[in-house]
KERO-81509 format. One line per field, with one value per residue: residue number from 0; chain; x, y, z of N, C-alpha, C, O in turn. Coordinates in steps of 0.2 Angstrom, whole numbers, always signed. Example, Ala and Ser with C-alpha at 12.3 -4.5 7.8 and 13.67 -1.06 7.14 Angstrom:
resi <- (0; 1)
chain <- (A; A)
nu <- (+66; +64)
nv <- (-28; -11)
nw <- (+39; +35)
cau <- (+62; +68)
cav <- (-22; -5)
caw <- (+39; +36)
cu <- (+66; +64)
cv <- (-16; +0)
cw <- (+39; +39)
ou <- (+71; +67)
ov <- (-17; +6)
ow <- (+42; +40)
This chain:
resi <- (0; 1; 2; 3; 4; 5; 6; 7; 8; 9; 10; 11; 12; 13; 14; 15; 16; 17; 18; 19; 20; 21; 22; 23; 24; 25; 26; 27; 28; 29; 30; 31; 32; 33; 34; 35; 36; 37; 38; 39; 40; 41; 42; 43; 44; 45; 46; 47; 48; 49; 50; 51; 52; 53; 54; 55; 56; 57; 58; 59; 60; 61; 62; 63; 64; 65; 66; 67; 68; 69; 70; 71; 72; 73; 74; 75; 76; 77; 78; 79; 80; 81; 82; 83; 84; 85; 86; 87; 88; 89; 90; 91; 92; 93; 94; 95; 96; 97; 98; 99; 100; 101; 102; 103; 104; 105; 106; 107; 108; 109; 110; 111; 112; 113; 114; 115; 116; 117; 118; 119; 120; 121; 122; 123; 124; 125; 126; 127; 128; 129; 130; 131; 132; 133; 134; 135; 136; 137; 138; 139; 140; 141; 142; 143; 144; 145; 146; 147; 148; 149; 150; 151; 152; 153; 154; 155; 156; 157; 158; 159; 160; 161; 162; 163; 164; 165; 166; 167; 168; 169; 170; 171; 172; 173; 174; 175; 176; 177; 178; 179; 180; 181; 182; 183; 184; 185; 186; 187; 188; 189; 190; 191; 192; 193; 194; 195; 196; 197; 198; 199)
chain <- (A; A; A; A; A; A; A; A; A; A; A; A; A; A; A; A; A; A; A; A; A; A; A; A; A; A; A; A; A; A; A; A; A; A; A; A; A; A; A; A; A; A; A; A; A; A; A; A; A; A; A; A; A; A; A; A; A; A; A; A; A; A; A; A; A; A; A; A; A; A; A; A; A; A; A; A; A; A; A; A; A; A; A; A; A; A; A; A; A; A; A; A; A; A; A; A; A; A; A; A; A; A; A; A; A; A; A; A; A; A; A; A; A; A; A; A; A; A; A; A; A; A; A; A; A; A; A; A; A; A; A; A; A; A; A; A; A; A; A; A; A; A; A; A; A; A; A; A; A; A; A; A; A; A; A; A; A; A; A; A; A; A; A; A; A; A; A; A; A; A; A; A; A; A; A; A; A; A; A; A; A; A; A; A; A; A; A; A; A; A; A; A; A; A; A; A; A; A; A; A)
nu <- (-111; -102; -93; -95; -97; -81; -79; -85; -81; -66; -68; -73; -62; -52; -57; -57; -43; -40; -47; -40; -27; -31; -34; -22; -12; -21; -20; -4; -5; -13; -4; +6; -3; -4; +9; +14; +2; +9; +20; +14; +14; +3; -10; -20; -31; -49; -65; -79; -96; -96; -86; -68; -55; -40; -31; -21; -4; +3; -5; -16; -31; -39; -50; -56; -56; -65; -60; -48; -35; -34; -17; -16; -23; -18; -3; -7; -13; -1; +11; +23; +30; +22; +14; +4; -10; -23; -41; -55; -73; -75; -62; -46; -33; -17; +0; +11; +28; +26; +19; +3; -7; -26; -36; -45; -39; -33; -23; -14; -28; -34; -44; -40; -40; -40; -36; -38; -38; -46; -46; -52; -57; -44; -48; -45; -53; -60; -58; -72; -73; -83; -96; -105; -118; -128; -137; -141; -154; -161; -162; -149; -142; -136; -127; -116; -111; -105; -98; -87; -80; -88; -97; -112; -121; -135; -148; -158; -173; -181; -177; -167; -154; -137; -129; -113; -99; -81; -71; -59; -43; -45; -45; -48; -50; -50; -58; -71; -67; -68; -82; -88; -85; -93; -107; -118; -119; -126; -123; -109; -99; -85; -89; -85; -78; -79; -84; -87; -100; -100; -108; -116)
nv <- (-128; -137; -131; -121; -128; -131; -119; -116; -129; -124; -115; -116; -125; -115; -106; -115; -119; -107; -107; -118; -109; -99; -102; -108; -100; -98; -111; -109; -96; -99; -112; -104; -94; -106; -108; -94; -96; -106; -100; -92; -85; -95; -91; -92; -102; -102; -104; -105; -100; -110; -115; -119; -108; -102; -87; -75; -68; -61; -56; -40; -31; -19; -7; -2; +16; +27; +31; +27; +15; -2; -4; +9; +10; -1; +6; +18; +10; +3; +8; +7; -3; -15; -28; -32; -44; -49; -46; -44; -36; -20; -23; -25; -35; -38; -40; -39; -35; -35; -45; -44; -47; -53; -42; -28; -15; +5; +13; +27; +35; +26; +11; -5; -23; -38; -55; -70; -88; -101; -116; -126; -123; -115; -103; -85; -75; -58; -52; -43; -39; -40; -50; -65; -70; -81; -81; -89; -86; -72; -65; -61; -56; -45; -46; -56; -45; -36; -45; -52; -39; -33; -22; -18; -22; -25; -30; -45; -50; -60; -69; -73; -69; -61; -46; -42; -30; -30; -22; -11; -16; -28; -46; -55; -68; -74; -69; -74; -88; -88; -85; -93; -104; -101; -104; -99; -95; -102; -105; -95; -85; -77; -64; -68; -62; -70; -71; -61; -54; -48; -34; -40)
nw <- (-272; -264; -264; -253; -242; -242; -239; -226; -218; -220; -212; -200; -195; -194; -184; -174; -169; -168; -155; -146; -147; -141; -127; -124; -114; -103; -96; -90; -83; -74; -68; -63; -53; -44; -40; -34; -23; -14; -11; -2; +16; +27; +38; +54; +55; +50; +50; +40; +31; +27; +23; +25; +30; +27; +35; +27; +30; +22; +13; +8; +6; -2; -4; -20; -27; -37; -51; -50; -54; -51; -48; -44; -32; -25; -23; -15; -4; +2; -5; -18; -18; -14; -22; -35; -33; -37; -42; -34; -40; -35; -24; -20; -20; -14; -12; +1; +10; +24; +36; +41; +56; +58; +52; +53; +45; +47; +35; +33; +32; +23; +23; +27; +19; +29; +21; +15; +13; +4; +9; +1; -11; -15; -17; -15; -2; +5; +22; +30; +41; +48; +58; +58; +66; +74; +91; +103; +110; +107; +115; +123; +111; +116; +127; +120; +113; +121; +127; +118; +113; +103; +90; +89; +71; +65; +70; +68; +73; +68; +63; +70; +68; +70; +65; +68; +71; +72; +84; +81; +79; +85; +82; +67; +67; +79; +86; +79; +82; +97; +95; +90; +101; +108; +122; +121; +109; +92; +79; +70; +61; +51; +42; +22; +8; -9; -19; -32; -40; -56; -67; -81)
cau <- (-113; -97; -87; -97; -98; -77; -77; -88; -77; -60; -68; -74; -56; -48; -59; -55; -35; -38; -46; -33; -23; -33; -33; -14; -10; -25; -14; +4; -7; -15; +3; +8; -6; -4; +14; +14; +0; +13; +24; +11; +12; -5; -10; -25; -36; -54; -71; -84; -102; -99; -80; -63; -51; -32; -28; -16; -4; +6; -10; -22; -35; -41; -55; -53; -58; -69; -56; -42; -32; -30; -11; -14; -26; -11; +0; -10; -14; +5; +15; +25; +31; +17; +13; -5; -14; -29; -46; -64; -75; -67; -58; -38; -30; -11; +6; +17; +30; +27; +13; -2; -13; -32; -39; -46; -36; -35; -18; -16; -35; -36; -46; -36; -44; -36; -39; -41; -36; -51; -43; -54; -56; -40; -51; -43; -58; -57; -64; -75; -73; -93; -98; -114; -118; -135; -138; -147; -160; -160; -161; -142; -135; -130; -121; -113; -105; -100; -90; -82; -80; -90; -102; -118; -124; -139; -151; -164; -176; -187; -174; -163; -148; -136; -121; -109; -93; -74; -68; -53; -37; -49; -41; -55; -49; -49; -66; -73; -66; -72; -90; -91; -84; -96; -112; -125; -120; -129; -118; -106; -94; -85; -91; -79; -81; -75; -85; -94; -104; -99; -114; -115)
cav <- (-131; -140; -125; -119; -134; -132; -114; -117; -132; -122; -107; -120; -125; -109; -105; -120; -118; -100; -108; -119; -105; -94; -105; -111; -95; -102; -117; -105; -93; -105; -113; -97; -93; -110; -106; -89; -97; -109; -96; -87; -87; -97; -90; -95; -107; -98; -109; -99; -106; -117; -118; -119; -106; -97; -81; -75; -63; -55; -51; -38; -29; -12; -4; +4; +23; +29; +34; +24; +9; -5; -4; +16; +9; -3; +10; +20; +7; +0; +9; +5; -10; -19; -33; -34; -50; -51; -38; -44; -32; -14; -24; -26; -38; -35; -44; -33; -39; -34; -50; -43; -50; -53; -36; -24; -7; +11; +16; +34; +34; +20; +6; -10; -28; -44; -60; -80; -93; -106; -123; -133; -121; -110; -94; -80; -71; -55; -54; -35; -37; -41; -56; -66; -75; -84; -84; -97; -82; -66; -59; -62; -53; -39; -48; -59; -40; -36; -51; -52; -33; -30; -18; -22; -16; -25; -37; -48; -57; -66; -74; -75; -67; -51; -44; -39; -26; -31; -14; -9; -20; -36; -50; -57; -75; -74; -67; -81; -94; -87; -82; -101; -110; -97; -107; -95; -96; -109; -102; -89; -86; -70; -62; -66; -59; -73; -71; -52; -53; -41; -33; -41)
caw <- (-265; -263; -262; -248; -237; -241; -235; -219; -215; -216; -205; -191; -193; -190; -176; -168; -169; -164; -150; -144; -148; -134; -123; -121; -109; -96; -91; -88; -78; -68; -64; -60; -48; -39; -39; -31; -19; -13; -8; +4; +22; +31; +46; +59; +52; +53; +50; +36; +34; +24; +19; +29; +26; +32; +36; +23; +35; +18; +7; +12; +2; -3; -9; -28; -29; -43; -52; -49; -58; -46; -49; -40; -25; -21; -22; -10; +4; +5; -9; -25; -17; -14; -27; -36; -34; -40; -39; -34; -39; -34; -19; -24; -16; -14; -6; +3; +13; +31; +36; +47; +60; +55; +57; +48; +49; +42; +35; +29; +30; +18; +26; +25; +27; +29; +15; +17; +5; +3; +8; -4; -17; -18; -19; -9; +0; +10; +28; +30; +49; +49; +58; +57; +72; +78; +96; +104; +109; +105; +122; +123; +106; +118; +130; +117; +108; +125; +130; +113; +111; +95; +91; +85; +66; +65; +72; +64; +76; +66; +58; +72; +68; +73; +61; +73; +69; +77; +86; +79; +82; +85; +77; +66; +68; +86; +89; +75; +85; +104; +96; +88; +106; +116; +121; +119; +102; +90; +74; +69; +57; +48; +32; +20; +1; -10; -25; -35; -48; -62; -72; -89)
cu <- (-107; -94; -88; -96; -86; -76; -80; -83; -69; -63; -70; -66; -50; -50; -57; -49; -37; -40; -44; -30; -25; -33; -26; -12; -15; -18; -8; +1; -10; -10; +6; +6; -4; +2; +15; +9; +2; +18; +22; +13; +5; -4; -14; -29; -44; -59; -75; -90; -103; -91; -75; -57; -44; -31; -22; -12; -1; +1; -15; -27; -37; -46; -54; -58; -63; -65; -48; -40; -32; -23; -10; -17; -21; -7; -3; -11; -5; +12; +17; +28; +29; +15; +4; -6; -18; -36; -51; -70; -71; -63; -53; -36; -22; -6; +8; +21; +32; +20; +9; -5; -21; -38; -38; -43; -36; -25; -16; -21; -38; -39; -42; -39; -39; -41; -36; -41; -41; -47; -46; -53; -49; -42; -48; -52; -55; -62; -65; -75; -81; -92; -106; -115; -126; -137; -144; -154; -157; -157; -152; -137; -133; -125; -117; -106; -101; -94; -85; -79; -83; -96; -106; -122; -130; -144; -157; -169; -180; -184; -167; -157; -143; -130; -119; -100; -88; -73; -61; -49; -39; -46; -49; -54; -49; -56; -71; -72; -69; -79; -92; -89; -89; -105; -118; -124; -124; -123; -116; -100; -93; -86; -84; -82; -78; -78; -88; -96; -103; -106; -112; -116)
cv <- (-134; -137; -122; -123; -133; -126; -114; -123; -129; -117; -110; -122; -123; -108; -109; -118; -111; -101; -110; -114; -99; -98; -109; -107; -97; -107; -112; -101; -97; -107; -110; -96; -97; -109; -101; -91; -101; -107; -93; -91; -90; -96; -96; -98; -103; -103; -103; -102; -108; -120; -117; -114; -104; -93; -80; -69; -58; -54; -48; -36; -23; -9; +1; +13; +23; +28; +29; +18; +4; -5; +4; +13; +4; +0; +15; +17; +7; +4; +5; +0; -16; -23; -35; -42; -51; -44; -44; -39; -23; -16; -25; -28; -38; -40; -40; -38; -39; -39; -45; -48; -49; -47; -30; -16; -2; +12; +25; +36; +29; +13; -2; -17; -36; -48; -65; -82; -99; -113; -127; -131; -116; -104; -88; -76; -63; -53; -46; -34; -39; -48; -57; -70; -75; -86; -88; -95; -77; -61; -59; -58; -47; -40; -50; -52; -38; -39; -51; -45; -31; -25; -22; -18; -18; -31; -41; -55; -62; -69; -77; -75; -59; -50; -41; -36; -28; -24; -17; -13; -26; -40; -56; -66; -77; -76; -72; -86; -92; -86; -91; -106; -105; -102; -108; -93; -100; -109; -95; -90; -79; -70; -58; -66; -64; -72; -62; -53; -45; -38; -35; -34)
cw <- (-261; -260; -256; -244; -235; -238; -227; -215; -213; -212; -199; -190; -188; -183; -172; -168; -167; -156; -145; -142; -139; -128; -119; -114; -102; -93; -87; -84; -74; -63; -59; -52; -42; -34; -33; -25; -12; -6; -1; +10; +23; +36; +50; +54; +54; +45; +46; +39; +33; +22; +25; +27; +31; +30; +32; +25; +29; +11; +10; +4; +2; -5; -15; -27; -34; -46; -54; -52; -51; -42; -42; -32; -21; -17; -15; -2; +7; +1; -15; -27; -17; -20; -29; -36; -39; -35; -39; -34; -39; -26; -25; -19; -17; -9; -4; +8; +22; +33; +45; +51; +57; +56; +54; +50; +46; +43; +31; +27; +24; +24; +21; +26; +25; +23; +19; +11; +10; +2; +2; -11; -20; -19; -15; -9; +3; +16; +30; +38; +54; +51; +61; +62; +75; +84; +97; +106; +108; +110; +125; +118; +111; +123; +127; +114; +114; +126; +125; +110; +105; +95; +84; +79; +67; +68; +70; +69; +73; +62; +64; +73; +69; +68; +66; +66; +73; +76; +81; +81; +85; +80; +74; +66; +76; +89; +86; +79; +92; +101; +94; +95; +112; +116; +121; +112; +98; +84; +73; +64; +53; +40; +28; +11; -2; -19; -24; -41; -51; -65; -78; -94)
ou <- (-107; -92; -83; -91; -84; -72; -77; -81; -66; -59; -68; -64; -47; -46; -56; -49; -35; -37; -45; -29; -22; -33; -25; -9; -13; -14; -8; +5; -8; -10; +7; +10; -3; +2; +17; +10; -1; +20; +25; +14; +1; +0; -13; -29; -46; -58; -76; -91; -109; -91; -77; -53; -43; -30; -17; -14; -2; +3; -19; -25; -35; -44; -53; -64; -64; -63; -45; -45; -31; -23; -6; -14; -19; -5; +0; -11; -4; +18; +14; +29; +32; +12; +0; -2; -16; -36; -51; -72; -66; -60; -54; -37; -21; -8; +6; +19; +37; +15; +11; -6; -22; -43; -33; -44; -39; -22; -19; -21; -44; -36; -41; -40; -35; -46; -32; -42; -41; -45; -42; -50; -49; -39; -52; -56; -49; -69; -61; -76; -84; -89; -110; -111; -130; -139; -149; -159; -151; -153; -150; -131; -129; -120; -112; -100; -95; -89; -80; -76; -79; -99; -105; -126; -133; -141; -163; -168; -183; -187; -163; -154; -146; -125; -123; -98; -90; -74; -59; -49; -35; -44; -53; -59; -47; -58; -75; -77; -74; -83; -97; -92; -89; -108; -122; -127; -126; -119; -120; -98; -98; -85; -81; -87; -73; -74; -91; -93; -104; -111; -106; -115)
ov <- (-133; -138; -121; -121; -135; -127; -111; -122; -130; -114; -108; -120; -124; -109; -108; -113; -111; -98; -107; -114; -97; -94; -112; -110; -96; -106; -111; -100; -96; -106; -112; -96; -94; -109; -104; -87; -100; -109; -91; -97; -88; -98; -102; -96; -103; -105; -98; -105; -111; -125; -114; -116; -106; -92; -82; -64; -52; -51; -52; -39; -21; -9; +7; +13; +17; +23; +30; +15; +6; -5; +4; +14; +5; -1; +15; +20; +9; +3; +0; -2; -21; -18; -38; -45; -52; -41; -49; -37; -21; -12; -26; -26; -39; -42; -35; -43; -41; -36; -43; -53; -44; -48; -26; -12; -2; +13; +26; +39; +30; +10; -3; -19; -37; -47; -66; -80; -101; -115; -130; -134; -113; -100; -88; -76; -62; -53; -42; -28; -38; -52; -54; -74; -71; -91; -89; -99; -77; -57; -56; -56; -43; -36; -49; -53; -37; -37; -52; -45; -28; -24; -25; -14; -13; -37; -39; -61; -67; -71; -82; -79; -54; -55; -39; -38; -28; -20; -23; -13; -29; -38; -59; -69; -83; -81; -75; -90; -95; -88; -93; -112; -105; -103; -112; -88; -103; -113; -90; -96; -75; -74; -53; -69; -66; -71; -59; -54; -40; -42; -33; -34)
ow <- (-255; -254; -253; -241; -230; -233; -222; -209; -208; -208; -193; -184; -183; -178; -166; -164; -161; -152; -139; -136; -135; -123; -113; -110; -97; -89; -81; -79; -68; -57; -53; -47; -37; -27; -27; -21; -7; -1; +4; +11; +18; +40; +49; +48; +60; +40; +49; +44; +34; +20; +30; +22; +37; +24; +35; +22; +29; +6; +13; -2; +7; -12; -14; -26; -37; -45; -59; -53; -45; -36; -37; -27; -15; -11; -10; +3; +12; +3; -17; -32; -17; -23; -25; -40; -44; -30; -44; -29; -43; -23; -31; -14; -23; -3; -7; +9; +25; +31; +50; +48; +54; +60; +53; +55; +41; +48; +26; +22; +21; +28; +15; +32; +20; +21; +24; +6; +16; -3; -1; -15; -25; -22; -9; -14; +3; +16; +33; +40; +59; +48; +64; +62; +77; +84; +93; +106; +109; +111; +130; +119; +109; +124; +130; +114; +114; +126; +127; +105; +101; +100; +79; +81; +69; +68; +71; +69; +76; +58; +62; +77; +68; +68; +70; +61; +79; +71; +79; +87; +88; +74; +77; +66; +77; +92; +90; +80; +93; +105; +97; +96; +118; +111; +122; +109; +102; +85; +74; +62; +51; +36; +29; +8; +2; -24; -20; -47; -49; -63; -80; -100)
């Protein structure tokens, strides 16, 4: 009985020491992370709908193929010089070293979208060019896409709210801030991905 209580006790051991052990490399990428955050440019300051973030002009994003490695959807948006960040889902997010404005574009038929670093939490996001905007009546959501040039995906009256699309070459920090200071607005704010749930 002894004997057992002495081998369950060194096997909790081990796995603890291996746990330690697995987890020492958390901290040095973390550092890293912070590190390499450090260095980005911050652009426009843009208001979500519930957090505060900035326009990050030298990291965009890309959507992964079936098919494809992250490392190749990089290479596809921007080339071989472009730097992998970090993926959300099948987005890839990527440095390169030419900084854009906030605005979603098509490069060699690759849709490209700008990313936001989460003031409070450091989360990079990325912004789809969708914005959610609640007029103060409805009878307004098609003057509001006019005046702001957007077009309108969908509209939800009994809840009171309209998705709106930035045309092409709209800067989504712009149109964010004009739709939030217009006021036949109540609220607005663009749709930025920060989290994906994986399938377990």
């Amino acid at each position: 009985m002894k004997i057992r209580w002495v081998i369950l006790g060194l096997a909790w051991a081990a796995q603890a020491g291996f746990a330690q052990d697995y987890a020492k490399p958390a901290k040095p990428r973390a550092q890293e992370r912070a590190a390499m955050l450090e260095t980005l440019q911050k652009g426009k300051t843009i208001k979500g709908s519930r957090e505060q973030y900035r326009h990050l002009p030298e990291v965009s994003a890309v959507a992964r193929g079936e098919k494809e490695t992250p490392q190749q959807a990089v290479e596809r948006a921007a080339g071989s010089a472009a730097q992998l960040v970090e993926t959300k889902g099948r987005l890839v997010l990527f440095r390169s070293a030419q900084p854009s404005a906030a605005l979603v574009k098509s490069l060699s038929g690759t849709t490209v979208y700008p990313t936001t670093l989460n003031t409070r939490t450091g989360n990079l996001g990325v912004l789809t060019g969708t914005l959610v905007v609640r007029p103060g009546t409805m009878a307004d959501a098609a003057a509001i896409a006019k005046s702001h040039g957007l077009d309108t995906i969908r509209e939800y009256p009994q809840i009171r709210f309209v998705f709106y699309r930035a045309k092409p070459g709209t800067d989504i920090a712009d149109v964010a801030a004009a739709l939030q200071a217009d006021p036949r607005v109540e609220t607005a704010y663009p749709e930025i991905v920060e989290y994906v749930r994986t399938p377990k």
